[in-house]
Structures are given as C-alpha cells and as structure tokens.
Residue frames relative to the residue before (quaternion, step in Angstrom):
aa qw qx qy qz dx dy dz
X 1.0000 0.0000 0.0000 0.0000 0.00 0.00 0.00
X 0.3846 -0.8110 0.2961 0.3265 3.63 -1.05 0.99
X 0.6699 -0.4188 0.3370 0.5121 3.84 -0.72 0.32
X 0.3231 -0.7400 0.5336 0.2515 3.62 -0.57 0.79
X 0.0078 -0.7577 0.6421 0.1166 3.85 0.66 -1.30
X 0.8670 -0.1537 0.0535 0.4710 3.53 -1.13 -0.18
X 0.7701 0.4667 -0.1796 0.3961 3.74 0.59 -0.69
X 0.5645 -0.5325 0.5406 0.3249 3.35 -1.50 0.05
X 0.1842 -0.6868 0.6995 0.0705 3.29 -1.26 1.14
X 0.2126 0.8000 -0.5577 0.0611 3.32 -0.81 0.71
X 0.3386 -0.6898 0.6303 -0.1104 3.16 -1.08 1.27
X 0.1747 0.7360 -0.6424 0.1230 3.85 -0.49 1.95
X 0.6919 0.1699 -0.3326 0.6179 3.24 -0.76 1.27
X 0.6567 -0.4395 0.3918 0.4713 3.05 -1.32 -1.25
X 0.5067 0.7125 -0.2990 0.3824 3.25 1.43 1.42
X 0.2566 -0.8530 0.4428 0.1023 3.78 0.02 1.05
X 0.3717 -0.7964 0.4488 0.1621 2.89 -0.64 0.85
X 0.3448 0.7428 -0.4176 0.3938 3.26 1.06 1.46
X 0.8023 -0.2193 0.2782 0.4804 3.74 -1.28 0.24
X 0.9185 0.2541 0.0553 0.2980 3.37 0.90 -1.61
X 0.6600 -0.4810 0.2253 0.5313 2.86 1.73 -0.34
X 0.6796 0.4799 0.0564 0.5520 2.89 1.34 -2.43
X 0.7552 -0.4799 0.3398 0.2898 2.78 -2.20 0.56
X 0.8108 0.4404 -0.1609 0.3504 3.48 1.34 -0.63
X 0.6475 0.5655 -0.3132 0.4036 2.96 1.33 0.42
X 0.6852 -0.4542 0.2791 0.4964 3.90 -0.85 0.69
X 0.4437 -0.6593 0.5858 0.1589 3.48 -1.67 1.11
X 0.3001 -0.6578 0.6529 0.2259 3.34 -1.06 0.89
X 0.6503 -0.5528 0.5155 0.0764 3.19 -1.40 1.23
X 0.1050 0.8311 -0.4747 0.2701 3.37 0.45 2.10
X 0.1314 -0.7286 0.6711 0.0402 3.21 -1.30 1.31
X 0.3086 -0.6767 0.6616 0.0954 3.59 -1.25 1.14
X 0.0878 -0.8065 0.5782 0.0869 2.99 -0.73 0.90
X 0.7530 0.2936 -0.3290 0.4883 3.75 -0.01 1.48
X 0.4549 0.6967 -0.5010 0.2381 2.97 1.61 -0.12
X 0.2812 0.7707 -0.5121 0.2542 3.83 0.73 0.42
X 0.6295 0.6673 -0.1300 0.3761 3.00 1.14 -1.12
X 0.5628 0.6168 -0.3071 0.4566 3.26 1.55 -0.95
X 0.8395 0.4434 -0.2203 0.2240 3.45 0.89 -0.85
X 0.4925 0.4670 -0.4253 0.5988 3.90 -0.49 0.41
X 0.5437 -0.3954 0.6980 0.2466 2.64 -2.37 0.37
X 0.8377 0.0960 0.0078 0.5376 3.77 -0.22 -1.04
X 0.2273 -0.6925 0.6811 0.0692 3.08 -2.08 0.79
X 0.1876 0.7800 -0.5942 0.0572 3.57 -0.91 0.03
X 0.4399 -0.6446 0.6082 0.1451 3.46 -1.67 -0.80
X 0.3814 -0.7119 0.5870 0.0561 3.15 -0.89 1.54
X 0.3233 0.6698 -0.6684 -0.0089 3.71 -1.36 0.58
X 0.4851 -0.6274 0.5512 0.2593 3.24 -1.54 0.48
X 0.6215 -0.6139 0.4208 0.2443 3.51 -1.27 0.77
X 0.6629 -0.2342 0.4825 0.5225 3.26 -1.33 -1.12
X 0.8479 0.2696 -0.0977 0.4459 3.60 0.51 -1.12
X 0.3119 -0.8733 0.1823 0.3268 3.12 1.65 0.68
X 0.2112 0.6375 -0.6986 0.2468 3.16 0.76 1.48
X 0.4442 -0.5350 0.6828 0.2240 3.58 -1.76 1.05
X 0.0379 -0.7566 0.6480 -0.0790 2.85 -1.49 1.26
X 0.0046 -0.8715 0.4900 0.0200 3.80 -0.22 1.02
X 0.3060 -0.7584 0.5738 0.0447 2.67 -1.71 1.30
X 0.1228 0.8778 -0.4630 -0.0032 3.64 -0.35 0.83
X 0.1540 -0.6940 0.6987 0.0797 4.34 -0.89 0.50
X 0.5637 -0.5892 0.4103 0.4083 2.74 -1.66 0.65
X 0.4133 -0.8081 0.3738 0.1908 3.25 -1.50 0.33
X 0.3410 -0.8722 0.3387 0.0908 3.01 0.20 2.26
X 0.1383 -0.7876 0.5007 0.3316 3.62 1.40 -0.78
X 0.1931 0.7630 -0.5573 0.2643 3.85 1.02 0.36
X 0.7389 0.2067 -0.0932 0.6345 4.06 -0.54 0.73
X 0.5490 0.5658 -0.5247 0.3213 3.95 0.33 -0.56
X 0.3648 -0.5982 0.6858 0.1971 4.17 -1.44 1.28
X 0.4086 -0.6042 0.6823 0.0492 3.20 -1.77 1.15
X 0.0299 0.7695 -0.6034 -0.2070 3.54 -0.59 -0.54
X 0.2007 0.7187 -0.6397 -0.1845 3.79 0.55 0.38
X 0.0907 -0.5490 0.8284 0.0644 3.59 -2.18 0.27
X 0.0620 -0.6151 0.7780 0.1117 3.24 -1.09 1.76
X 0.8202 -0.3085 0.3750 0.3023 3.54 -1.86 0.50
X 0.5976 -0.2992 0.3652 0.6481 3.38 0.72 -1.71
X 0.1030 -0.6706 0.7346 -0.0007 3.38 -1.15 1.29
X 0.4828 -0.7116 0.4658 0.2088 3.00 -2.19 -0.15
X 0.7343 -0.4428 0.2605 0.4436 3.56 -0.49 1.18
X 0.8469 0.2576 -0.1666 0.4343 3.11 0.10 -1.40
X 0.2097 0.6074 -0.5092 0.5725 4.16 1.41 0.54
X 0.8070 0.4527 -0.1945 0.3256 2.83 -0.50 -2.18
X 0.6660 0.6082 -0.2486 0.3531 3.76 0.89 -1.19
X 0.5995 0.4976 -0.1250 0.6144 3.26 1.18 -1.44
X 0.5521 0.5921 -0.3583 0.4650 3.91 0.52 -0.49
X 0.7280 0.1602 -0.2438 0.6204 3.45 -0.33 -1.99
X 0.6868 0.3571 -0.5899 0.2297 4.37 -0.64 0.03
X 0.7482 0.4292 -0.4452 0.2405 3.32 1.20 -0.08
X 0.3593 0.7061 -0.4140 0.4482 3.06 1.76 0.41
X 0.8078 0.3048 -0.2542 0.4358 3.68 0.68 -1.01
X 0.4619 0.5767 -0.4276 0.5208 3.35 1.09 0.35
X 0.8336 0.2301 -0.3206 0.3864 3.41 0.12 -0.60
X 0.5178 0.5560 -0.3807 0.5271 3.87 1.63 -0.35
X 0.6550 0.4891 -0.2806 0.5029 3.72 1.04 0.26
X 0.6266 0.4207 -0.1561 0.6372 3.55 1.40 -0.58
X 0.3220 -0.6867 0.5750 0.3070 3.85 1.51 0.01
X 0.4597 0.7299 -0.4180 0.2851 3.90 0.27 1.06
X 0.2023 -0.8587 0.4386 0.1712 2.98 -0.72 -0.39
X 0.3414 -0.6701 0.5828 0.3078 4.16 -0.67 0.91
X 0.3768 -0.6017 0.6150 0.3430 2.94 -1.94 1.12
X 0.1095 -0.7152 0.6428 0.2515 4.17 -1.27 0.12
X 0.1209 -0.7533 0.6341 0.1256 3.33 -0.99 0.94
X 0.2829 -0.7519 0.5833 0.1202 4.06 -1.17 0.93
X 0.2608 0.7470 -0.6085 0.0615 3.62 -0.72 0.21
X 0.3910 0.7334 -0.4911 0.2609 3.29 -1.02 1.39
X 0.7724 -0.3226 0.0957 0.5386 3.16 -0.74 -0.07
X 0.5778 0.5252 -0.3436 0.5217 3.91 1.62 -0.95
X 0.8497 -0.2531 0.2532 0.3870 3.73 0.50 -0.18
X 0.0943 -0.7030 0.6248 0.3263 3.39 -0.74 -0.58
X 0.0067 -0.7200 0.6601 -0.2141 3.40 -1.41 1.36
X 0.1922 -0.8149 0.5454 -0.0391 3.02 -1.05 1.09
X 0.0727 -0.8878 0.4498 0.0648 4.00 -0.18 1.18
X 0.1551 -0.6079 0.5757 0.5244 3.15 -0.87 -0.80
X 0.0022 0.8037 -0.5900 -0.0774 3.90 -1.28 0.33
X 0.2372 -0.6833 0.6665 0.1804 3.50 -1.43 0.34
X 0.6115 -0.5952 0.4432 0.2746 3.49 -1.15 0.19
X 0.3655 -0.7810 0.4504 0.2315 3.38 -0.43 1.18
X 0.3492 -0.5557 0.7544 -0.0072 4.03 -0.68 1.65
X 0.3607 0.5707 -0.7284 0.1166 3.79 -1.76 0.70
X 0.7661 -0.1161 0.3697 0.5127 3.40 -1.46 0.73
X 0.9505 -0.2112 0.1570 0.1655 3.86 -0.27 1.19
X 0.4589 0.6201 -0.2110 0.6002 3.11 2.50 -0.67
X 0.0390 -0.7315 0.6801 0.0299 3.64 -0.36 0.75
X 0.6192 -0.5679 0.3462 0.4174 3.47 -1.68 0.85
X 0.5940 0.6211 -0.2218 0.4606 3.98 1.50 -0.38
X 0.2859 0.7974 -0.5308 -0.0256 3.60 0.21 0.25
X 0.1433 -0.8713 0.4490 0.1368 3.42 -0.19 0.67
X 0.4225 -0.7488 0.4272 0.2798 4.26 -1.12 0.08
X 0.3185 -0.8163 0.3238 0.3570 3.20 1.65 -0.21
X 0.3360 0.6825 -0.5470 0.3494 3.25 1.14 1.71
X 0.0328 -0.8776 0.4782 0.0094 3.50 -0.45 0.99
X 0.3592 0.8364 -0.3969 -0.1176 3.29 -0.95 -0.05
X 0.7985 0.0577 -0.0042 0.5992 3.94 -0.05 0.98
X 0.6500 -0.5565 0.2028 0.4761 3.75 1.70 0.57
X 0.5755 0.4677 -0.4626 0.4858 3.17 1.60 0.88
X 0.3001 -0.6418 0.6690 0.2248 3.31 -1.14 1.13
X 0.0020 -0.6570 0.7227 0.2147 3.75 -1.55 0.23
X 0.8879 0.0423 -0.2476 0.3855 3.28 -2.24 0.38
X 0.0040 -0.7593 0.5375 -0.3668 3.46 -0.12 2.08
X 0.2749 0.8787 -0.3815 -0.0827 3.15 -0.91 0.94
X 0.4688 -0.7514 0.4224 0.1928 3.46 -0.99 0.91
X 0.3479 -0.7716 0.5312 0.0374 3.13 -0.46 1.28
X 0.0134 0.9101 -0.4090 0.0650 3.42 -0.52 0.64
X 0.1130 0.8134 -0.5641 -0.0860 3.64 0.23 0.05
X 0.4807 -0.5519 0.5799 0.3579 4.00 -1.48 1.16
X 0.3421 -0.5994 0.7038 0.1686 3.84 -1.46 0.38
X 0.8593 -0.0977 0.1587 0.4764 3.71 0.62 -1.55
C-alpha cells in the first residue's frame, strides 16, 4: 500500500486512487469533502427552547445516505475510466463498491454507491485536461451501509 503522507489514500472498488490505478502506484492528492461526518459515534442537533434552555438531541451515527464529495488534485483518464465503469456496473447489478479511507482523518472503511440526481452523475468533471490528466474532478459518492 502507498505511503499516504499528508493526504487521503483511497481505494473504491478494486480501484486506487493513484497515478495507476493499483496499490503501487503514487496517490493523487485527495480532499473529501464531508468526510467530517465519518467521525463520532452519534450525531444529532442542539436547540434552545422558549426559555432558552439548550436541549440536545442525538442517535447513533449510522452515516447511512451521508454525500462524499471526493476531489483528487489531478487524476488519470484512464483511473477515472475504470472508476465511472465500476460505478455503472455495480448501480446496474443493484450493488454496491466497498471504499476504504486512510489518512491523516482516520482510516475507515464503507460501503458506497455513486450518487445519480436529476443529471448529477457519480463523475463530474471541469474540463481541465492535459496529456490524460483530468484536474479538479469530482466523485460523488453516497455511504449505502
């Protein structure tokens, strides 16, 4: 597995988010944008009465339905390629990809599908290219379990 250093390695299907695909090739320099969410047992919500006494409500915190946003720096085309089929392969088979996270936020391990919306594919791309690198991509995700 590749040295993580400051960033998230992360690895969805049997796909790394690396130069190469694989376990052995350089990590692309990923930010998660909710991955807040991953942490704690329980979630909930503070409010204040009438008499402004705060009163909190909290459950455990299944993260079932919770949106990922990953954004690698710059990835490669042919990563990126292998990705959105293994996304439509398994949203066709009614499945789901395991994602595993490890980095400085932790190290966690989900199951997720790709987040479909009114036109939002799990792939959203900026149309920055260059030489089969794509930069500021993003991968939509949503946890299943």
């Amino acid at each position: 597995m590749p040295v993580t250093g400051r960033y998230n390695l992360i690895k969805i299907g049997d796909i790394w988010l690396t130069d190469t695909g694989t376990d052995i090739g350089k990590p692309c320099k990923v930010e998660i944008e909710g991955i807040d969410r991953l942490k704690g047992a329980y979630s909930g919500v503070t409010v204040r009465s009438a008499a402004n006494t705060p009163y909190t409500f909290i459950m455990n915190n299944t993260l079932k339905g919770s949106l990922l946003v990953v954004s690698p720096l710059v990835i490669m085309d042919t990563v990126l390629d292998d990705l959105e089929d293994a996304f439509d392969a398994a949203v066709l088979a009614g499945d789901t990809l395991e994602m595993s996270i490890e980095g400085d936020t932790g190290t966690f391990t989900l199951e997720v599908t790709g987040f479909y919306s009114d036109g939002v594919k799990p792939i959203q791309l900026t149309g920055e290219f260059n030489n089969g690198r794509i930069y500021g991509c993003k991968i939509n995700v949503v946890v299943a379990g």
